[in-house]
C-alpha positions, 0 to 999 in steps of 0.5 A, a space after each residue: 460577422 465573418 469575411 473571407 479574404 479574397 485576391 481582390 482584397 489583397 495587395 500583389 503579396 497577397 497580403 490584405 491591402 490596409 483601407 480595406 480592414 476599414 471595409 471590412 469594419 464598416 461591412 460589418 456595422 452595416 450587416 448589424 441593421 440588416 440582420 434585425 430587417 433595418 436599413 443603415 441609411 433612411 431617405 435624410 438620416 444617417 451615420 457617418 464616420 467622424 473620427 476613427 483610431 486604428 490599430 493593425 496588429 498582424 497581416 491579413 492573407 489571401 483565402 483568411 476567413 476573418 471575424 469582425 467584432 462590433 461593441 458600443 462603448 460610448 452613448 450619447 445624444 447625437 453620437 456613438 463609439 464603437 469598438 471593432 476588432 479583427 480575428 483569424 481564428 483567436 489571434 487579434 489581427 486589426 482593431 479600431 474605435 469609430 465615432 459616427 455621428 448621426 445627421 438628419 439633413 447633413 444636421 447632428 440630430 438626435 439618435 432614435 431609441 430604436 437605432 441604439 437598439 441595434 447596436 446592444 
């Protein structure tokens, strides 16, 4: 998925402001449901973040036109991995590994088949 970088998103250097390459990753698992016609959030299920490891790597700036790249790395019942990576052009600029957990009335619960499926 592609982001370009505008004032809003910088700080007064016109460098991206931090929180928002989590944004950024989160916009992008978002657009994964709503690329194959699916919502990322039923009435009383849904995904949350439960623990995210961050790397920045390089600085993001005003008018950047960046990449976001999503990948399941880790499957299980009730939650997943994901492996999410930032690019200007080839250069690496940011990456994270999320683990969202799934709840069904604010409950762990198990994954459905068909939302493993948007992620592969």
């Amino acid at each position: 998925m592609q982001i370009r970088i505008y004032y809003e998103d910088t700080d007064v250097g016109r460098v991206v402001y931090y929180a928002n390459y989590l944004k950024f990753c989160e916009r992008a698992r978002s657009e994964l449901f709503f690329q194959k016609g699916l919502s990322p959030h039923k009435e009383n299920e849904f995904f949350v973040v439960k623990e995210v490891h961050a790397n920045y790597v390089k600085s993001a700036v005003f008018g950047d036109l960046l990449d976001v790249q999503s990948k399941l790395t880790i499957k299980k019942s009730a939650s997943i991995v994901m492996e999410q990576k930032i690019y200007r052009d080839d250069e690496l600029l940011f990456e994270a590994s999320f683990k969202l957990a799934y709840l069904k009335d604010y409950r762990p619960c198990k994954i459905p088949k068909e939302l493993f499926d948007v992620f592969e």
